[in-house]
N, C-alpha and C positions, 0 to 999 in steps of 0.2 A: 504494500500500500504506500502512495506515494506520502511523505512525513509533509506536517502541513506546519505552515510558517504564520507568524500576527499577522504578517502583512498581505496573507491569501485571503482579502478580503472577497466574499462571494459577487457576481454581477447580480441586477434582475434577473438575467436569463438563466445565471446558474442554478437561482432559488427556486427559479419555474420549475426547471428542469428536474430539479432534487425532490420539489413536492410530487411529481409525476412518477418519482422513481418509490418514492414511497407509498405511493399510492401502489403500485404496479408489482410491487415485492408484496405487498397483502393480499394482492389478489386472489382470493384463490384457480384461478386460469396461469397463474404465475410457473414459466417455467426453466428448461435449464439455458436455453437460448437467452431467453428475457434476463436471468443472473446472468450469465457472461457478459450480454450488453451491459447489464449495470456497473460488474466494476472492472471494463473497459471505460465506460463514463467517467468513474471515479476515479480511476487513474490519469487521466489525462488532463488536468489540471490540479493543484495542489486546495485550490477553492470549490472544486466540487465536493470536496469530502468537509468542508467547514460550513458548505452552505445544504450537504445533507445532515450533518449533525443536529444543526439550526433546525430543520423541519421535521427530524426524530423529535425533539426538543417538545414540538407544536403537538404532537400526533393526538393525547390526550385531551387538550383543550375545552375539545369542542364534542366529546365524549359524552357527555351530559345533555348536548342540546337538542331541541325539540324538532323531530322527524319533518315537520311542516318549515322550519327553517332549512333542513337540507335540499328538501326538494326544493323550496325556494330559489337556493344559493345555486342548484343545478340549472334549471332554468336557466338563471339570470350569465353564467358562464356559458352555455351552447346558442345563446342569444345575441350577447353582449356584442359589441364592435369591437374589434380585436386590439383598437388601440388602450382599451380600458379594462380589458380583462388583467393584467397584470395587477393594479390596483385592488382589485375586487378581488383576485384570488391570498393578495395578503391581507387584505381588510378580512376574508372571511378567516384566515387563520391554515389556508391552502393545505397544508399536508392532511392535515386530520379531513377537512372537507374532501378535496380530491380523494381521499380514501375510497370514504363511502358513494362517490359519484363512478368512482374507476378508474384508472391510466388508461385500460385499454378504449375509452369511449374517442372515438375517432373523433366526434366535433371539436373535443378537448385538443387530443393529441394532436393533430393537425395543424392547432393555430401555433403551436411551438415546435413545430415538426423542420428538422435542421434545412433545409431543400423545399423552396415554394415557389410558385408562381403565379402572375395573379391572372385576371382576367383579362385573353387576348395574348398571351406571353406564352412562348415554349422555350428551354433550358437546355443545355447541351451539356455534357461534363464524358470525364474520366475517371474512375473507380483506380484504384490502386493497381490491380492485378489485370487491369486493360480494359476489362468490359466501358462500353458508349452508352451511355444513357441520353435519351432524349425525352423530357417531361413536356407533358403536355398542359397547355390552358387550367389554369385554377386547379393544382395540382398540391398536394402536401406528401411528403417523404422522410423519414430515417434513414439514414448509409451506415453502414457497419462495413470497411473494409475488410476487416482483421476478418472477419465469417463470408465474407463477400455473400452480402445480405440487403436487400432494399426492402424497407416495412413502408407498403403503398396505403396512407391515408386517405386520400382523397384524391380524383380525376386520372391520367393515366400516365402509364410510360413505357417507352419502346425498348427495350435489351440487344444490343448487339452485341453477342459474349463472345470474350477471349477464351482457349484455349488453356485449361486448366488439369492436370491430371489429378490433383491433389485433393482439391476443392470446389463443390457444384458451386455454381451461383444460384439467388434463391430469391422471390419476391415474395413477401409476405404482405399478407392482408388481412382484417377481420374476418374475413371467410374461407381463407386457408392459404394454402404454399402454389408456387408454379416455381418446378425445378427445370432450369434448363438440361437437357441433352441434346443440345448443339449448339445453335447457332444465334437465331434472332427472335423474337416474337414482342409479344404487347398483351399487359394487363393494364385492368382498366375497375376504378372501384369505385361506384354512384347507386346514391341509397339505398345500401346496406346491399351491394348485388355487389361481386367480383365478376369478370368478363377475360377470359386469357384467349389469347389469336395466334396462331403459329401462322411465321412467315416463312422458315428455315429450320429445317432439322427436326430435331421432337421433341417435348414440354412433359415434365410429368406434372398434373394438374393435382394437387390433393385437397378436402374441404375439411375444413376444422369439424361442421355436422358429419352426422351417419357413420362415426365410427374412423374420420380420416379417410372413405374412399378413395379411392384415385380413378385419373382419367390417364394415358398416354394420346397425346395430342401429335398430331403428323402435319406439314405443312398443308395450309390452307384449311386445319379444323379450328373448331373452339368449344370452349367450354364457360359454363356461367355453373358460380357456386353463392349458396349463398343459406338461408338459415337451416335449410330441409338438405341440403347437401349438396351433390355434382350432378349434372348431366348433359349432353352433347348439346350443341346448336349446331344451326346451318350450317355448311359451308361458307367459306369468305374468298376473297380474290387476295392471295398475298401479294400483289403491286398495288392495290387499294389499299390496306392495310402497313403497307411501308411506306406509302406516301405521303400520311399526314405525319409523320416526322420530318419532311421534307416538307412539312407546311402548305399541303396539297390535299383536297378532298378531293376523290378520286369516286365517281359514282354512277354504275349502270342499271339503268331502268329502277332507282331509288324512289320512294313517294316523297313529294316535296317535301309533306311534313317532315320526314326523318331527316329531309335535309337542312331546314330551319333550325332543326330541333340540334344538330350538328354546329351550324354556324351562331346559336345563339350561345354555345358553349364560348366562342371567343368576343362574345359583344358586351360591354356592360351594364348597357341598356338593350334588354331584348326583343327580337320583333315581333310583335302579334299578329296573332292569325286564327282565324277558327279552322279546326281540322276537318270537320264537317264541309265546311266552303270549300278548301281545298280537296278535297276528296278527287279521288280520282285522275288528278297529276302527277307523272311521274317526270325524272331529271334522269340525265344520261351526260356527262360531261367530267372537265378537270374545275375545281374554284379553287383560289387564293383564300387559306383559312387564316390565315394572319392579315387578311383585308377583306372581312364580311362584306363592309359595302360594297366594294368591286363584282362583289358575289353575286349582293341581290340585283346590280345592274345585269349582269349576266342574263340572271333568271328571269328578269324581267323582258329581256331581248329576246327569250327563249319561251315564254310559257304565254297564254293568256291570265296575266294575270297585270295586277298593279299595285307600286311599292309606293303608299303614301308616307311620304318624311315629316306632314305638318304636324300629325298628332291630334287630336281631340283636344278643344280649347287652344290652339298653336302654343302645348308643350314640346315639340318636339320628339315626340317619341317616333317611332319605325312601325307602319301597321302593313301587311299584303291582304288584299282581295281579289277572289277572281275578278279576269276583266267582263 
């Protein structure tokens, strides 16, 4: 353990971090993965271990308080604006709170999740042992080099793995593991649904429900896991699926809606539509997903349809109706 000094005064982000970890060693979901990450954590600064002490310190506090205030204080953290949760999580006394609310609740973890993106933004990087990650739009992540480990919070990410004989690479999610054997693929994690897509090589898919089943995925399968367990989808196009890392929606004979529903993932104001109006349109083309607008001028050139930008009352919002 690293020996800790006065002067390893904790940051905010180290105390966040430290109540999450306390939180998350209680768990009973808590496992040998999760300790390793943890005093990987705590090694890596001489102030992680002063500023878990400190929320050891807190754990009983709030031990006494009235059930109607936890759920309260849950809320008010899976709610709040991320710029004011910090505040709110020492005003409630954070390690003891976070306990009973959980580490592993992804709205939490998320907003302190090492790797983010916001909306409209994709990420590029390098992992330690070579693997490419590309995160997508409104994305939240953990990286664990040392286990070559990506824990996917929120929105998605693409894997193009290096060659390893040692060590798989792993993405982890609330709803279970995708291990690569081989090459490239993409998980993808939006409410409470994990989504994994091979574009390369084979994925072994496993879901935390039914026991850990597994899928082995081949290029061009997928699989969606989520509270009830694992089971196959469709087929997919792997040059569709490798494309939006290359910041390209890639889409044949699609219904608009899914396409909307796609491009409002990079908008931060999103476009309206009833899906019933649109019924019965379908897209067939390449869009620029790092430039919705470009998009819906597109679609507009392409469909009978019409992209009003005034808005109801001329707010300004993005509404489409058939033409």
């Amino acid at each position: 353990m690293v020996a800790r000094t006065d002067a390893a005064e904790p940051s905010r982000a180290a105390i966040e971090a430290a109540a999450l970890w306390q939180a998350q060693l209680a768990d009973e979901d808590c496992d040998e993965e999760d300790r390793r990450a943890f005093r990987h954590w705590l090694q890596a600064d001489p102030s992680h271990e002063t500023a878990f002490d400190r929320m050891s310190a807190f754990a009983g506090k709030l031990a006494d308080r009235d059930p109607v205030e936890r759920d309260a204080l849950g809320l008010v953290l899976t709610r709040a604006p991320l710029r004011r949760v910090p505040a709110i999580l020492l005003l409630a006394g954070t390690a003891a709170a976070l306990s009973w609310l959980g580490a592993g609740n992804p709205a939490i973890r998320s907003r302190i999740a090492d790797r983010q993106t916001t909306v409209g933004e994709q990420q590029r990087m390098a992992m330690a042992q070579g693997d490419r990650l590309v995160f997508d739009s409104d994305s939240a992540a953990d990286l664990d080099d040392d286990d070559r480990m990506v824990t996917l919070w929120r929105g998605g990410v693409q894997a193009s793995v290096a060659k390893a004989r040692e060590q798989a690479f792993i993405v982890r999610t609330p709803q279970g593991t995708a291990r690569a054997l081989g090459t490239q693929f993409s998980v993808r994690v939006h409410d409470g649904v994990t989504t994994v897509s091979v574009v390369k090589s084979r994925v072994e898919a496993c879901a935390r429900a039914s026991g850990g089943a597994c899928l082995v995925l081949m290029p061009g399968q997928a699989a969606r896991m989520d509270g009830s367990g694992i089971r196959r989808l469709a087929d997919i196009d792997p040059a569709a699926e490798q494309a939006w890392a290359d910041g390209l929606l890639v889409v044949d004979d699609l219904p608009l809606v899914q396409v909307l529903a796609r491009l409002n993932q990079y908008r931060t104001d999103p476009v309206h539509y009833s899906a019933a109006d649109l019924q019965g349109l379908h897209v067939t083309g390449t869009f620029p997903l790092t430039d919705p607008d470009r998009a819906l001028v597109s679609l507009q050139a392409a469909l009978p349809i019409i992209v009003d930008r005034g808005g109801q009352g001329g707010d300004g919002a993005v509404s489409i109706r058939r033409r």
